[in-house]
KEGUPA-170553 format. One record per residue: residue number from 0; x, y, z of N, C-alpha, C in turn. Coordinates in nm, 3 decimals. Example, Ala and Ser with C-alpha at 12.3 -4.5 7.8 and 13.67 -1.06 7.14 Angstrom:
2
  num      npx      npy      npz     capx     capy     capz      cpx      cpy      cpz
    0    1.319   -0.569    0.780    1.230   -0.450    0.780    1.320   -0.330    0.780
    1    1.285   -0.225    0.708    1.367   -0.106    0.714    1.290    0.003    0.787
END
This chain:
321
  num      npx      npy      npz     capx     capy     capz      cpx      cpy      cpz
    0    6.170   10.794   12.087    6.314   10.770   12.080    6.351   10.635   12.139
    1    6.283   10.586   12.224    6.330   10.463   12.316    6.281   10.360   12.223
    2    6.151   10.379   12.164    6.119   10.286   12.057    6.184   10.257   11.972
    3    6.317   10.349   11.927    6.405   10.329   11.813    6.476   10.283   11.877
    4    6.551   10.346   11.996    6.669   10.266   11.979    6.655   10.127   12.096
    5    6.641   10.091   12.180    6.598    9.999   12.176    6.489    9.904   12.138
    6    6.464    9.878   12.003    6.381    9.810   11.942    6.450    9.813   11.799
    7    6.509    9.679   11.767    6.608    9.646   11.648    6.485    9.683   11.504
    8    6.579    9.719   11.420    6.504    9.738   11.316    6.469    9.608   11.256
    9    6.306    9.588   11.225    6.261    9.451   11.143    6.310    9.468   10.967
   10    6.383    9.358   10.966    6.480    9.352   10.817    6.369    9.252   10.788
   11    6.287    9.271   10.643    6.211    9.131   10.611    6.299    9.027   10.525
   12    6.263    8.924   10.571    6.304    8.815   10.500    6.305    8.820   10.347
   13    6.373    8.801   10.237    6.405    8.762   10.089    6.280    8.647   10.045
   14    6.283    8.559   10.136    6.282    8.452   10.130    6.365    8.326    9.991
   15    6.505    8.435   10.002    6.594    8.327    9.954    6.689    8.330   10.031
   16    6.768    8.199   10.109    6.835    8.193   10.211    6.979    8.203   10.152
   17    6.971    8.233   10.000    7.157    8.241    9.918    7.150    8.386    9.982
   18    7.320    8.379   10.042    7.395    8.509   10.115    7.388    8.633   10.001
   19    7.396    8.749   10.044    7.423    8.847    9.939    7.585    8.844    9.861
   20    7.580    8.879    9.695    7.693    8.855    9.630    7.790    8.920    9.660
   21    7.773    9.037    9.710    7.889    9.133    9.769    7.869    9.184    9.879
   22    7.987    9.239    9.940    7.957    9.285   10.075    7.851    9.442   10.078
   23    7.917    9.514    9.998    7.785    9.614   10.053    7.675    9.579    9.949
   24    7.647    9.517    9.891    7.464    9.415    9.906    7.410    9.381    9.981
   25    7.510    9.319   10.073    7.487    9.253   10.248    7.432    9.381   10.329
   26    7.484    9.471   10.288    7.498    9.601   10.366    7.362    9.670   10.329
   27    7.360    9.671   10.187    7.213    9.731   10.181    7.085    9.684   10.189
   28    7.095    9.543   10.188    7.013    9.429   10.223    6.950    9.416   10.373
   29    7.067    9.496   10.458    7.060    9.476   10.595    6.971    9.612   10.645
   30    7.003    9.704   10.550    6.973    9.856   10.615    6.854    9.948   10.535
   31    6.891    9.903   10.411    6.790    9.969   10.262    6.806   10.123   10.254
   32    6.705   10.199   10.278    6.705   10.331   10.258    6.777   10.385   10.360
   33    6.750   10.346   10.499    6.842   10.408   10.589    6.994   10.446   10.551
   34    7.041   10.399   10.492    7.156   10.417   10.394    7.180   10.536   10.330
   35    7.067   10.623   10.276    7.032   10.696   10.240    7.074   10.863   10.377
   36    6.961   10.796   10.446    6.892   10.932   10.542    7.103   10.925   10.646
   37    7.125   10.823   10.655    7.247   10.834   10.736    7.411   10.890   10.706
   38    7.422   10.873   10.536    7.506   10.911   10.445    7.451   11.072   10.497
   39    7.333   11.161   10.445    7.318   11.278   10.494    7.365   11.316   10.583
   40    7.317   11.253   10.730    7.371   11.357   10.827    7.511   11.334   10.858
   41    7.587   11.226   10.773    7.760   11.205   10.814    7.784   11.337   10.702
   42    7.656   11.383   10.607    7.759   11.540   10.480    7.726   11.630   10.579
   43    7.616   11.638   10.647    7.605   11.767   10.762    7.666   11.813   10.845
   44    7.767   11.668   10.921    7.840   11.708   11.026    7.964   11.736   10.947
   45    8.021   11.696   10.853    8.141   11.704   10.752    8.142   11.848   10.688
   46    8.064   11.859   10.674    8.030   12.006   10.591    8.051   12.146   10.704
   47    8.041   12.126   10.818    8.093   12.222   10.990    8.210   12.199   10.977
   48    8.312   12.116   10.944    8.440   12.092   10.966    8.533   12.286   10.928
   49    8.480   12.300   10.830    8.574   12.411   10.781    8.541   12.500   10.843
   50    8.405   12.520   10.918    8.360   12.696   10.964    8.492   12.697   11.079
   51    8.505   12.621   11.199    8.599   12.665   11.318    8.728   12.711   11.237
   52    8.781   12.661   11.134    8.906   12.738   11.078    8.921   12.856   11.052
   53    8.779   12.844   10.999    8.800   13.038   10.903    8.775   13.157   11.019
   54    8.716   13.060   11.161    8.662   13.120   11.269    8.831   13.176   11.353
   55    8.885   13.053   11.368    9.007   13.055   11.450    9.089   13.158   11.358
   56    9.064   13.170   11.211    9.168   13.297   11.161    9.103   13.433   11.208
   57    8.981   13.479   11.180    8.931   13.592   11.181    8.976   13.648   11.294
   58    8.921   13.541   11.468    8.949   13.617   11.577    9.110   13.632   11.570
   59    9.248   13.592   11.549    9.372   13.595   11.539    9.381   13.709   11.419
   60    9.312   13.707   11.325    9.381   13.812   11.208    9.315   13.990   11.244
   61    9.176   13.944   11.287    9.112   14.081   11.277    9.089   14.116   11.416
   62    9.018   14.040   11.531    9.007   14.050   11.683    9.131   14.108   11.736
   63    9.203   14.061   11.769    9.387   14.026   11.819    9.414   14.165   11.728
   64    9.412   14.178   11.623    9.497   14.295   11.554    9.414   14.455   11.637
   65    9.308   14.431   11.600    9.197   14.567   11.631    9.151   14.588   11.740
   66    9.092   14.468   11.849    9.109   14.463   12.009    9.006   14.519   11.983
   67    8.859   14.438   11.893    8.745   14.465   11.882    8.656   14.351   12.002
   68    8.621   14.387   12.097    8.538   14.292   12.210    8.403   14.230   12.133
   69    8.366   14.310   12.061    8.218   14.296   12.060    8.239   14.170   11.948
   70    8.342   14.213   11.816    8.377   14.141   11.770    8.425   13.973   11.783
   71    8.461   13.984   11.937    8.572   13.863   11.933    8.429   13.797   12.048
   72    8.359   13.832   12.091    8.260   13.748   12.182    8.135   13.708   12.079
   73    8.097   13.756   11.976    8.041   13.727   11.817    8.067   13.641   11.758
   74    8.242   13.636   11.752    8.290   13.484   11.668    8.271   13.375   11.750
   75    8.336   13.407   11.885    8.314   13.290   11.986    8.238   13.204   12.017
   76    8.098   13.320   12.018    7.944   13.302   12.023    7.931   13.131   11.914
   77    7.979   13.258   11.786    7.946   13.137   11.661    8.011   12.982   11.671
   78    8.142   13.049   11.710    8.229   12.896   11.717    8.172   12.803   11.808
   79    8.123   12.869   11.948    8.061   12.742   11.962    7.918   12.681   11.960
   80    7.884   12.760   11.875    7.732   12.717   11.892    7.752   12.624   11.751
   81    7.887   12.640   11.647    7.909   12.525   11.540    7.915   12.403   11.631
   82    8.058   12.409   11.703    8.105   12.274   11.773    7.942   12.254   11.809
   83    7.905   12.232   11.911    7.776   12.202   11.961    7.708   12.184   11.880
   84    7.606   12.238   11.729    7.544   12.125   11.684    7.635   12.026   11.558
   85    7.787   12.032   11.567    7.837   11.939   11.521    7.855   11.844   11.582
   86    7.892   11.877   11.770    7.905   11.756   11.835    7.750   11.660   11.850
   87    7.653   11.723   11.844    7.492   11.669   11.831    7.510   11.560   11.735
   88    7.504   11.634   11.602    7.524   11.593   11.428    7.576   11.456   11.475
   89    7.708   11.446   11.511    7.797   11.323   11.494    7.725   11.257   11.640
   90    7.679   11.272   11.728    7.647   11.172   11.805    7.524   11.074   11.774
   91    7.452   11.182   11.686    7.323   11.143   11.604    7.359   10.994   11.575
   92    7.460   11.024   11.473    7.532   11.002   11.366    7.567   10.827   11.389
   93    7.640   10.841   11.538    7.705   10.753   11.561    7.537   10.683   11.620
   94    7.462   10.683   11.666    7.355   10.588   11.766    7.297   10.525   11.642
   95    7.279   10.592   11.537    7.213   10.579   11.353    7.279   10.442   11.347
   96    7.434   10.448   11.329    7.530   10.363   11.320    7.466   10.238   11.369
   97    7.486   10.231   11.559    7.503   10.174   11.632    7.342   10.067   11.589
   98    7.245   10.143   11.599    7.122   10.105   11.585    7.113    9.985   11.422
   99    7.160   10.056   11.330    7.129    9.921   11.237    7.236    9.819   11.235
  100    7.382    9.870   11.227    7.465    9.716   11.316    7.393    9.650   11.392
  101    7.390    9.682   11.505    7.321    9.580   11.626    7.154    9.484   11.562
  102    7.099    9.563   11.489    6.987    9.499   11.411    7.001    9.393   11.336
  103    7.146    9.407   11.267    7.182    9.350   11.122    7.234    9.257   11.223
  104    7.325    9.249   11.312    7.384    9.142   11.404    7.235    9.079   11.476
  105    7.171    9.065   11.530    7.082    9.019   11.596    6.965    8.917   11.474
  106    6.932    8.999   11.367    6.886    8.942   11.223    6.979    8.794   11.179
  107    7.109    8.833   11.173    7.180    8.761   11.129    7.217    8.610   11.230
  108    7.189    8.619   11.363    7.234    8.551   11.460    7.121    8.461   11.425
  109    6.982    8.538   11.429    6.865    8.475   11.405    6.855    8.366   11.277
  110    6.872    8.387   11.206    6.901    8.343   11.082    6.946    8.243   11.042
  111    7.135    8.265   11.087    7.195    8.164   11.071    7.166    8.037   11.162
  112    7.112    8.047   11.317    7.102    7.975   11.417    7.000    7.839   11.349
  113    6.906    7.935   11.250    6.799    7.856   11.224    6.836    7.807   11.100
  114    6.950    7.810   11.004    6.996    7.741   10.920    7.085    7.625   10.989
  115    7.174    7.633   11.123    7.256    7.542   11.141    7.147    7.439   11.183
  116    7.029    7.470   11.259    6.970    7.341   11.311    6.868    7.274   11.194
  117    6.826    7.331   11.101    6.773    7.276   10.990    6.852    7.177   10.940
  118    7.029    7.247   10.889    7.067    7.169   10.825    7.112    7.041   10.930
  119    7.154    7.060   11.025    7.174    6.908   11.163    7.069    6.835   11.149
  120    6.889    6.872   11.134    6.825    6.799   11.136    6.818    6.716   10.996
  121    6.828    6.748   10.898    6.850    6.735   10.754    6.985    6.584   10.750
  122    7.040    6.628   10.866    7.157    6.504   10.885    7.288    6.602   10.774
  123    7.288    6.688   10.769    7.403    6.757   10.663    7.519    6.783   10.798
  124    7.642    6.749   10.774    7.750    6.749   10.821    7.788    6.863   10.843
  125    7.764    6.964   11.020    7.768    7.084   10.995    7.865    7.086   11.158
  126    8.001    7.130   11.133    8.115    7.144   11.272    8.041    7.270   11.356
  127    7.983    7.176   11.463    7.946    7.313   11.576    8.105    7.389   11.630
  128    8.195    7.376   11.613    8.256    7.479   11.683    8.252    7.594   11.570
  129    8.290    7.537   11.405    8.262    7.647   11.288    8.140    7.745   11.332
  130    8.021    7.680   11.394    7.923    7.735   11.378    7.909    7.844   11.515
  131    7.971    7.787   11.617    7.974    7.884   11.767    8.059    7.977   11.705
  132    8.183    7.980   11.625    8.243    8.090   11.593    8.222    8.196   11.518
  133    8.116    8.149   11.399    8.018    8.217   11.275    7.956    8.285   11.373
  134    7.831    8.255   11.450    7.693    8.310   11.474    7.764    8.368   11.640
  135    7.899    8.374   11.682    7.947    8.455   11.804    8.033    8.581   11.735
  136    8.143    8.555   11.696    8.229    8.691   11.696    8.230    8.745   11.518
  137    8.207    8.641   11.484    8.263    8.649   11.330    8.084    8.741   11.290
  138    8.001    8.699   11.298    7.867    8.788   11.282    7.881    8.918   11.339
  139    7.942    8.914   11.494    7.947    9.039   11.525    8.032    9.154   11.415
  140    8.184    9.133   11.407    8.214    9.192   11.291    8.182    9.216   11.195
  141    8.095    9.122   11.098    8.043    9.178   10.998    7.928    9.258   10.965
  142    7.791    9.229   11.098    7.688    9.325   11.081    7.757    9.437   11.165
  143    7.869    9.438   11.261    7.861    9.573   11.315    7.944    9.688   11.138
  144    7.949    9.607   11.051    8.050    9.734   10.952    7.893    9.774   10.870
  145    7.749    9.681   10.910    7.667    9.805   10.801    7.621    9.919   10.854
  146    7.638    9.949   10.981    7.590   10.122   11.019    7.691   10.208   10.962
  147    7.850   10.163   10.939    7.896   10.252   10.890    7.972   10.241   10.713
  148    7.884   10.150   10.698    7.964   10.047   10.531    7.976   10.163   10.460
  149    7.881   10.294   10.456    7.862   10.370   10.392    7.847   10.568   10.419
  150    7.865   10.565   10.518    7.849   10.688   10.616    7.990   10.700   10.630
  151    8.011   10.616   10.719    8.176   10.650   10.755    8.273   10.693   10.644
  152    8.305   10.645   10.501    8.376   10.712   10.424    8.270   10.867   10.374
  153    8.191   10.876   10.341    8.109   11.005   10.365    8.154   11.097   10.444
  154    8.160   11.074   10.585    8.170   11.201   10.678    8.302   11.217   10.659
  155    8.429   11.123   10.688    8.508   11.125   10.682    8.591   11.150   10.559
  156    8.557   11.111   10.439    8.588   11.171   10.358    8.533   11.274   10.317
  157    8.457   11.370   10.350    8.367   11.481   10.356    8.446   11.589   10.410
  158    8.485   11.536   10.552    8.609   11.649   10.629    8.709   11.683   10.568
  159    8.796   11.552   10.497    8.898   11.597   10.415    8.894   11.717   10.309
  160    8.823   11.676   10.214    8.773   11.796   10.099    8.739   11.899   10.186
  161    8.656   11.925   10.278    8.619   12.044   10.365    8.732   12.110   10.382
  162    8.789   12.066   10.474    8.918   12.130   10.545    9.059   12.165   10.436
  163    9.036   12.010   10.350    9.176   12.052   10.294    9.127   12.158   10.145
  164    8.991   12.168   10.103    8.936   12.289   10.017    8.947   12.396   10.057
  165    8.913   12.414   10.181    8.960   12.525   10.295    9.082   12.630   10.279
  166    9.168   12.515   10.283    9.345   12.546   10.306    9.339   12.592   10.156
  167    9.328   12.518   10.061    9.345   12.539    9.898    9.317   12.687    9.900
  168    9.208   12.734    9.950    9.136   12.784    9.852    9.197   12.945    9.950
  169    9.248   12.942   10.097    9.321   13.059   10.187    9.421   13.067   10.117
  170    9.540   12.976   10.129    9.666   12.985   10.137    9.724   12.843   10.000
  171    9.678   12.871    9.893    9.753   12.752    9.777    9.887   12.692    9.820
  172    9.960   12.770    9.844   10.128   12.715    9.844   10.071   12.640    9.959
  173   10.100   12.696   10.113   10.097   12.613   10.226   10.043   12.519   10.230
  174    9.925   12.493   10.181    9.852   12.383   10.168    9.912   12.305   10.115
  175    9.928   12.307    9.942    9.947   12.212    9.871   10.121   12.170    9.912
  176   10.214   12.233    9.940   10.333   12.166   10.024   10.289   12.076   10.134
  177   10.214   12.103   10.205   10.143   12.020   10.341   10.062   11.915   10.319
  178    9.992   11.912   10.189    9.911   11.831   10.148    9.999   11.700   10.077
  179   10.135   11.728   10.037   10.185   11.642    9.990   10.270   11.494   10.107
  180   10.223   11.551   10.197   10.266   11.463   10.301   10.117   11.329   10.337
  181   10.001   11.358   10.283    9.905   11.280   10.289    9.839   11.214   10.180
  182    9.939   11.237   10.082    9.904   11.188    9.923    9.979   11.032    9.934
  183   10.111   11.015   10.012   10.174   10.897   10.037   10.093   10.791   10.138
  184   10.028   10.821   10.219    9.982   10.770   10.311    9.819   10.698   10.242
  185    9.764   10.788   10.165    9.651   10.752   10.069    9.654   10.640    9.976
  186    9.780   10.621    9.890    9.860   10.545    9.823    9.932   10.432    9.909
  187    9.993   10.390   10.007   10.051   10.307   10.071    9.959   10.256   10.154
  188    9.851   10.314   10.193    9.759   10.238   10.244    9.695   10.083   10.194
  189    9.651   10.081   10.092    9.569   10.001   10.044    9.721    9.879    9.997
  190    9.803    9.931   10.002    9.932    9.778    9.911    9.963    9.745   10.117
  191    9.940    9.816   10.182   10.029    9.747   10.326    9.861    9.635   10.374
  192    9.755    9.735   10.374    9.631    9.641   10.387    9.601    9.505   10.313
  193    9.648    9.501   10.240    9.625    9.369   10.116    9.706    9.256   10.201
  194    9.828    9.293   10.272    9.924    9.205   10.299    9.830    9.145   10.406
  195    9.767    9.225   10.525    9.722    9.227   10.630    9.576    9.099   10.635
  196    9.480    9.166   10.511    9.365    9.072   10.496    9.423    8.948   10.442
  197    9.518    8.907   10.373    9.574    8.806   10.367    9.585    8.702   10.517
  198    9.638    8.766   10.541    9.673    8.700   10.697    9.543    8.713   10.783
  199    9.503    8.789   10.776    9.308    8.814   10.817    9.270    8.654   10.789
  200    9.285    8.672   10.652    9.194    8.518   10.604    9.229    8.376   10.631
  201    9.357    8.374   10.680    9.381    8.234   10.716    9.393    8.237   10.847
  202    9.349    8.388   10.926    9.352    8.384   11.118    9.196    8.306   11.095
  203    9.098    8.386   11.025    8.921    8.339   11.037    8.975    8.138   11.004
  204    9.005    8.124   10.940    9.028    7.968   10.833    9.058    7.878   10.978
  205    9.177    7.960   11.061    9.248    7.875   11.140    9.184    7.854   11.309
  206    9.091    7.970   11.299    8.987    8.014   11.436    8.886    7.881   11.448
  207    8.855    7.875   11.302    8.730    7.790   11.289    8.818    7.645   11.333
  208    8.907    7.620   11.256    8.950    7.460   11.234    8.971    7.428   11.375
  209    9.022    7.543   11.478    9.062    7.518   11.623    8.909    7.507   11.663
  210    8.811    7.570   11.677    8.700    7.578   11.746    8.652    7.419   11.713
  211    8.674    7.361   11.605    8.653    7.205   11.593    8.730    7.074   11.665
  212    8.844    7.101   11.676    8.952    7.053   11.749    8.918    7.021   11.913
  213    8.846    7.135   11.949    8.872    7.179   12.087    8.715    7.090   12.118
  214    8.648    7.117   11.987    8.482    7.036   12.049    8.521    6.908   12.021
  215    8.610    6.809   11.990    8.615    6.712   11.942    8.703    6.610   12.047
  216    8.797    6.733   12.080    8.913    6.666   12.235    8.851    6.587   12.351
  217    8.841    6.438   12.333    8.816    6.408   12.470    8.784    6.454   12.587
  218    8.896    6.497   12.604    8.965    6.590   12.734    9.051    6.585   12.846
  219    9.129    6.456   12.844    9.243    6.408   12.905    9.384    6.542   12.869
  220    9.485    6.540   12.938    9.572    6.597   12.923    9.658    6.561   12.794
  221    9.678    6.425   12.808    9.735    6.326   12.718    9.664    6.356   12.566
  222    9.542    6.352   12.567    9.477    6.378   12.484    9.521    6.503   12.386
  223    9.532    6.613   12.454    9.592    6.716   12.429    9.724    6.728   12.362
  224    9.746    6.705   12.459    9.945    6.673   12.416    9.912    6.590   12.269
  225    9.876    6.491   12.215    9.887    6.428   12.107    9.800    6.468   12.027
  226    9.725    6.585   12.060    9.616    6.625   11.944    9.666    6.721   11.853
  227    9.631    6.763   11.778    9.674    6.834   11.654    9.645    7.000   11.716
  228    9.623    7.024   11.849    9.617    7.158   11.932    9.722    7.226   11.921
  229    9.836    7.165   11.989    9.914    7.256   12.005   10.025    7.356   11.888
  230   10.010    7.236   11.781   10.071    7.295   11.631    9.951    7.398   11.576
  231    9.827    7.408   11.612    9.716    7.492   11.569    9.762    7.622   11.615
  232    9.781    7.607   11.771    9.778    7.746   11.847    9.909    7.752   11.817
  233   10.057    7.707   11.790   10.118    7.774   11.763   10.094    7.863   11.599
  234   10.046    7.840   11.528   10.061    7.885   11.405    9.945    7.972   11.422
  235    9.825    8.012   11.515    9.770    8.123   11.560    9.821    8.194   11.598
  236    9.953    8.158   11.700   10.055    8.308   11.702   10.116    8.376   11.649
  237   10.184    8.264   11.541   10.258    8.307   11.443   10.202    8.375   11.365
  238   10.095    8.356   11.356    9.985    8.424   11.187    9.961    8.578   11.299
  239    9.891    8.568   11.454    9.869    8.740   11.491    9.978    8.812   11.450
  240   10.137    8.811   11.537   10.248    8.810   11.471   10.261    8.917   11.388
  241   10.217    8.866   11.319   10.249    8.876   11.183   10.207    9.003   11.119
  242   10.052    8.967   11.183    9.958    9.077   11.188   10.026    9.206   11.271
  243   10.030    9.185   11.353   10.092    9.282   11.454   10.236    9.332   11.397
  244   10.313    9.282   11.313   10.445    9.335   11.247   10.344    9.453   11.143
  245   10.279    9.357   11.030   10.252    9.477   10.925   10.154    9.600   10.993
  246   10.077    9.557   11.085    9.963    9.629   11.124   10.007    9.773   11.209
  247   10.104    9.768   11.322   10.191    9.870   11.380   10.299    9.906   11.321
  248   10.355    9.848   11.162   10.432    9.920   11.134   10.366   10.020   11.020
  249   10.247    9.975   10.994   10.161   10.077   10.920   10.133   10.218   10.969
  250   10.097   10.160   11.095   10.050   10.290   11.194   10.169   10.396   11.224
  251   10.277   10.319   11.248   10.396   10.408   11.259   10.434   10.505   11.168
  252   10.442   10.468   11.051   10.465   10.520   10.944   10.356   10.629   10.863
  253   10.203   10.618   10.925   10.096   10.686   10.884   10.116   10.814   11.023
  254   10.174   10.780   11.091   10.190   10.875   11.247   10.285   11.025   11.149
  255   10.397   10.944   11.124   10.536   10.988   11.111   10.505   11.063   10.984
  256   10.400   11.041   10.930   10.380   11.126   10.826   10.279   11.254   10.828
  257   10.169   11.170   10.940   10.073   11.288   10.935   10.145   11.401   11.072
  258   10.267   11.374   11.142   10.325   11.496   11.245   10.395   11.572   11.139
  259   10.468   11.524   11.035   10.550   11.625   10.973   10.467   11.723   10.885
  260   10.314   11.697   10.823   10.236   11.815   10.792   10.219   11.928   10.869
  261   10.260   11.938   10.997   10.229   12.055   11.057   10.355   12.154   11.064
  262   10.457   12.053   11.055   10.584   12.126   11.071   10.599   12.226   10.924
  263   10.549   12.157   10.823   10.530   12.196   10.700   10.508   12.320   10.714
  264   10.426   12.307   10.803   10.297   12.466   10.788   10.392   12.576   10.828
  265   10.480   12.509   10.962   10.540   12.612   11.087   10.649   12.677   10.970
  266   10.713   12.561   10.866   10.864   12.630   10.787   10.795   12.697   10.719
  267   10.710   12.670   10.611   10.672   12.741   10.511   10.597   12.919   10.529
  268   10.453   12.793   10.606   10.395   12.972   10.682   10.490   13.055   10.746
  269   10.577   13.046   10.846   10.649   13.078   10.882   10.722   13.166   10.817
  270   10.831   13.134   10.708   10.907   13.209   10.626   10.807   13.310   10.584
  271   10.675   13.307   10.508   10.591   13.359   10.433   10.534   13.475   10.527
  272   10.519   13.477   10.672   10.467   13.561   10.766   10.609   13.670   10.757
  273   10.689   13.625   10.781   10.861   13.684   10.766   10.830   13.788   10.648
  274   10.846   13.733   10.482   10.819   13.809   10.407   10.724   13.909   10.355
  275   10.596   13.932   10.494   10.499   13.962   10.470   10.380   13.880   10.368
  276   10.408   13.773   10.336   10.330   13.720   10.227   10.157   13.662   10.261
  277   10.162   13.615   10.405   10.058   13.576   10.467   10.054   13.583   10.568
  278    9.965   13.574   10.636    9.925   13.618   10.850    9.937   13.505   10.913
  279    9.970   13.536   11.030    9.977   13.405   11.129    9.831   13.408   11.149
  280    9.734   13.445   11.145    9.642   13.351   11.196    9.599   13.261   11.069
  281    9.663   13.275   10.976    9.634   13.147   10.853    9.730   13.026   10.882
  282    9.843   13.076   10.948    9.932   12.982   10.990    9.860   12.924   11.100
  283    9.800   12.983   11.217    9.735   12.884   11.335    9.618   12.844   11.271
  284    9.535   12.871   11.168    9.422   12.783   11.092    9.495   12.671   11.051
  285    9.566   12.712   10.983    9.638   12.569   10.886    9.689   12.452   11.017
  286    9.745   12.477   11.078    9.805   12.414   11.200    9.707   12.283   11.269
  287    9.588   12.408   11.285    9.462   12.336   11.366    9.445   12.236   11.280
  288    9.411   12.267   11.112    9.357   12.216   11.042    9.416   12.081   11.029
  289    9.549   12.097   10.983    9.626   11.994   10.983    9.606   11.845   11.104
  290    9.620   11.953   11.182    9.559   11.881   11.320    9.425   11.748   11.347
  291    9.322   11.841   11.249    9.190   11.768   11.239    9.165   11.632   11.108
  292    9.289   11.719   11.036    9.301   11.615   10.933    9.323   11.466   10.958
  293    9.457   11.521   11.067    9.481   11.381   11.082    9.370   11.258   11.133
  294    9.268   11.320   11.224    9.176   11.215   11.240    9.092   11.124   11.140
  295    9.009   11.204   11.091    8.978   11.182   10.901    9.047   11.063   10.878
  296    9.140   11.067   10.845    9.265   11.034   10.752    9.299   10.914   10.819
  297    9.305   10.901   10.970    9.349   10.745   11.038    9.201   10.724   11.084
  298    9.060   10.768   11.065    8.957   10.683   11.018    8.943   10.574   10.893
  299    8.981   10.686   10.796    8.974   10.629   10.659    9.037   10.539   10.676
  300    9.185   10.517   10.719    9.245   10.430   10.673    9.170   10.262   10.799
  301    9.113   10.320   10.912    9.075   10.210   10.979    8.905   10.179   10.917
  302    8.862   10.245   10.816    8.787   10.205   10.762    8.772   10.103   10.688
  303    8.919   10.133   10.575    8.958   10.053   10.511    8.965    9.886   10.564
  304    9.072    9.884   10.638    9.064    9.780   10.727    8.976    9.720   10.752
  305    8.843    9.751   10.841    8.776    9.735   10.859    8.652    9.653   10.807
  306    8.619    9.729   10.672    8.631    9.700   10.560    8.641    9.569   10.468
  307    8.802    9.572   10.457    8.859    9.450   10.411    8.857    9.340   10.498
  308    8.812    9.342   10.606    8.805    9.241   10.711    8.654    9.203   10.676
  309    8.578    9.319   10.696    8.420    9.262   10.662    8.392    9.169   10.538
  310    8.491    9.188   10.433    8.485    9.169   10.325    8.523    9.000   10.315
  311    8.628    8.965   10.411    8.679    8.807   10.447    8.604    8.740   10.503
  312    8.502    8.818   10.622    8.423    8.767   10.682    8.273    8.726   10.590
  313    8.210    8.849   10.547    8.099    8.755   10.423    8.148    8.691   10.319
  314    8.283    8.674   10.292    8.317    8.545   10.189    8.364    8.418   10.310
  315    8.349    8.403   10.356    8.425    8.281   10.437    8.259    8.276   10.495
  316    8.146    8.320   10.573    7.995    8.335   10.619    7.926    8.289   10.482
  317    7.954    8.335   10.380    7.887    8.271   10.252    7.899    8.162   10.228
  318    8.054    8.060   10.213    8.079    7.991   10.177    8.027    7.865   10.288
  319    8.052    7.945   10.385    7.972    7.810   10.545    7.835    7.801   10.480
  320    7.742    7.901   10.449    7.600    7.875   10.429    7.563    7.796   10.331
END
């Protein structure tokens, strides 16, 4: 185990130094089959998502009603011996992650370091601050998205279908009323993100041009004052800003949507327990469920992100090489 994880995975060389054409090429380029074995255990831990629901109804519908002991220390038993090897599953899950990022970042540091001094020796016109900023933060972001380029929508989109197949398949109405509160959020995601990597791409554009600026400044005060600095860093604020307007008002609005699914549950189930139509412990399943959804769901969407950021970063890393 210590051999794996501390000891980066050896990625062999192409031996063609042109960047990969797309980002998850980059991704599978970086990782190969592991891609494979890691997508699995993000369906294993995804695939446990639904047992604690049907668990949390039984002891509430049949335990609680009948005041069966043997019964209710049986489910318990089960419930947690799920959590526990789900919490295993996903920690697995996550070191899997952690382990080929950090590889793909360390590969890549390697790499590029030995393209910038080739091309300096070559006499090719290459801005070391572009290059301290490439092979420091901007690498880090992009090899840390291949442990999860492909797992992470897997598990996470894995839970969804789990849980919300779950609900479908107990209670149709409740669900699908409840479900319509995360069909907007699915849809508005990707038109508020577009705005965001926009502004992504000219923060990376404007990071670099400063990191040149700053290696180039004399270093007098005066110097400063008349250098083209201070109009840089203001329009770095302006551009976070900016970021920070669309980016928290996304979140707000993905909040405000995924609290009112539960209330869903409380009116609807609710009335329906009233009419005899369904049991409260489908109402405290659905509840929970709702509950778990929401995580899923503000993964996905920071996947996305995520994502689309990785995606600015190997086109702007390509175009330097």
């Amino acid at each position: 185990m210590s051999k794996f994880l501390f000891h980066p995975r050896r990625i062999r060389r192409t031996g063609d130094d042109s960047p990969a054409t797309t980002l998850f090429g980059y991704v599978w380029r970086m990782s190969g089959r592991h891609q494979v074995w890691i997508c699995l255990l993000a369906a294993a831990a995804a695939g446990l998502t639904a047992i604690p629901l049907e668990l949390q109804r039984r002891i509430v519908d049949e335990v609680m009603k009948d005041r069966e002991l043997d019964l209710l220390w049986l489910l318990a038993g089960i419930y947690l011996a799920v959590l526990l090897v789900q919490g295993i599953t996903k920690y697995a899950l996550h070191m899997y992650q952690g382990w080929l990022s950090e590889s793909a970042v360390r590969y890549n540091r390697a790499h590029l370091t030995h393209l910038y001094e080739r091309h300096n020796g070559d006499g090719a016109a290459q801005h070391s601050g572009e290059a301290v900023s490439i092979i420091g933060a901007e690498i880090d972001r992009l090899g840390g998205f291949v442990g999860e380029g492909l797992s992470q929508p897997v598990i996470n989109g894995g839970m969804l279908l789990a849980m919300g197949g779950y609900m479908l398949y107990v209670e149709p109405l409740v669900a699908a009323i409840s479900l319509i509160f995360i069909v907007p959020q699915i849809i508005l995601m990707p038109l508020l993100q577009a705005r965001i990597n926009r502004l992504m791409e000219r923060r990376v554009g404007m990071l670099r041009s400063l990191g040149d600026q700053v290696t180039e400044l004399p270093g007098g005060d005066d110097d400063f004052s008349h250098s083209g600095l201070p109009l840089s860093l203001d329009r770095i604020y302006d551009n976070r800003m900016r970021i920070f307007l669309w980016k928290f008002g996304q979140k707000a609005l993905m909040n405000l949507l995924s609290a009112v699914a539960p209330l869903s549950v409380l009116l609807v189930g609710g009335l329906m327990v009233i009419e005899g139509e369904t049991t409260i412990g489908v109402v405290v399943a659905f509840i929970s469920g709702f509950e778990r959804l929401s995580n899923p769901l503000r993964e996905l969407i920071a996947y996305y992100r995520v994502a689309a950021q990785a995606n600015v970063q190997h086109k702007m890393i390509a175009q330097w090489m």
